[in-house]
N, C-alpha and C positions, 0 to 999 in steps of 0.2 A: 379298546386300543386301536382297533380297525379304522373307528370311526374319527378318532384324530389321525390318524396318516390321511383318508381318503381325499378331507379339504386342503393338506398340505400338495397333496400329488395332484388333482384339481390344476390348483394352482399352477404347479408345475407344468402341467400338461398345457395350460390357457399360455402361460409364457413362452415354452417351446415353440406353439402353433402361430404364436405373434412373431416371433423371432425370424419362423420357417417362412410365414407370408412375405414379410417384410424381406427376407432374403432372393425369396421367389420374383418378387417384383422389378428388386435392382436387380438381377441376372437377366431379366428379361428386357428390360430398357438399355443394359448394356448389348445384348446379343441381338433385338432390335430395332435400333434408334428410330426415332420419329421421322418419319418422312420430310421432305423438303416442304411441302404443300400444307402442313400445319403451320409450319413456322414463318406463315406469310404476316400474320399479327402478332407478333413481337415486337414489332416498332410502335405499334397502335396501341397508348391505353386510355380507358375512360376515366374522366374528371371522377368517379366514386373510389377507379383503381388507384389514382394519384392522392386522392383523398386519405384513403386506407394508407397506402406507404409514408407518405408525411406522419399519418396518427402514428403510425408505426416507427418512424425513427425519433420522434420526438420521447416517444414510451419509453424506446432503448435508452434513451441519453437522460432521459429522467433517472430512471432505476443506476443506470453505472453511477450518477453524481451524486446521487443520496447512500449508495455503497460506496464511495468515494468516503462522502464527508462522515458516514457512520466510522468507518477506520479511519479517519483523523482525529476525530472525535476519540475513539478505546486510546490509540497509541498517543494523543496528548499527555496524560500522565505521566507514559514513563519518561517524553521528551523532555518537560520540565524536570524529574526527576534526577537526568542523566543532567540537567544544563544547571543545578543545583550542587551536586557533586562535584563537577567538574572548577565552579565557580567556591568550593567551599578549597578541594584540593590547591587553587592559585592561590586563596590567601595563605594558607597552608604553609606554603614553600616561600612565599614572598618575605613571611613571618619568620622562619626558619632561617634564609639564606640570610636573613638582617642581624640574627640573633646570633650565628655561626661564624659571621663577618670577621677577619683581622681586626684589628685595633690599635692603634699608635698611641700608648699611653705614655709617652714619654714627657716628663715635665715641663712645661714653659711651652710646650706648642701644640698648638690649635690643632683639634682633632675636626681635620677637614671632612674627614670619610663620611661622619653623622651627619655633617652640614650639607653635605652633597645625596648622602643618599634617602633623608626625611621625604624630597618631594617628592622620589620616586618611587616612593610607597604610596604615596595617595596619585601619581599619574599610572601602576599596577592597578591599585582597584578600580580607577576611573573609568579605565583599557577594560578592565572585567566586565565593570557594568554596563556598559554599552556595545 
C-alpha cells in the first residue's frame, strides 16, 4: 500500500516544484525587469528568427482551419437535420391552413378561393426550396 502512494506523491511533489520554479521566476522578472541595455536588439531579428515566426504562424492558422472545418464537418448533420424539420413543418401548415380554409359552397358561383389559392401552394414550396 506504501508503495502506490509513494509514485502518486512523487508526482505530486515533481508538480509542486514545477509550479514553485515557474512561480519563482515571474516574481523575479517582475520585481527585476531587464535592464534598458538588453533590450537594444529587439528591433534586430535574424532571417532564421523571421523564418521560425512565419513557420510558426502559418502552423497556427493551419491547426485553427482544420479545427474549424473538423466542427463544420460534426455539426453538418444536425444543420441539415434542423433545415429538414423545419422544411417538413412549412408544408405542414401550408397543407393544414388550405384544408382549414372557409369555403363558399353556395350554388351557382364559382368558388374563387380554390382558384386563387392552388398557385400559392406551389409558390409556398417553391419559397421552401430555395
Amino acid at each position: 500500500m506504501m508503495r502506490r502512494q509513494q509514485p502518486q506523491q512523487e508526482e505530486e511533489d515533481e508538480t509542486s516544484r514545477a509550479l514553485y520554479e515557474l512561480s519563482t521566476m515571474v516574481l523575479n522578472l517582475l520585481r527585476y525587469p531587464p535592464t534598458p541595455s538588453s533590450r537594444s536588439n529587439i528591433g534586430q531579428i535574424t532571417p532564421a528568427g523571421f523564418a521560425y515566426l512565419l513557420l510558426g504562424m502559418s502552423l497556427s492558422l493551419m491547426l485553427c482551419g482544420s479545427v474549424t472545418f473538423f466542427i463544420g464537418l460534426m455539426l453538418m448533420p444536425w444543420v441539415i437535420g434542423i433545415a429538414m424539420v423545419f422544411y417538413v413543418a412549412g408544408i405542414v401548415s401550408t397543407i393544414l391552413s388550405y384544408l382549414t380554409a372557409p369555403r363558399n359552397n353556395i350554388p351557382g358561383k364559382t368558388n374563387y378561393i380554390t382558384n386563387i389559392q392552388f398557385p400559392n401552394i406551389i409558390i409556398c414550396m417553391m419559397r421552401l426550396v430555395t
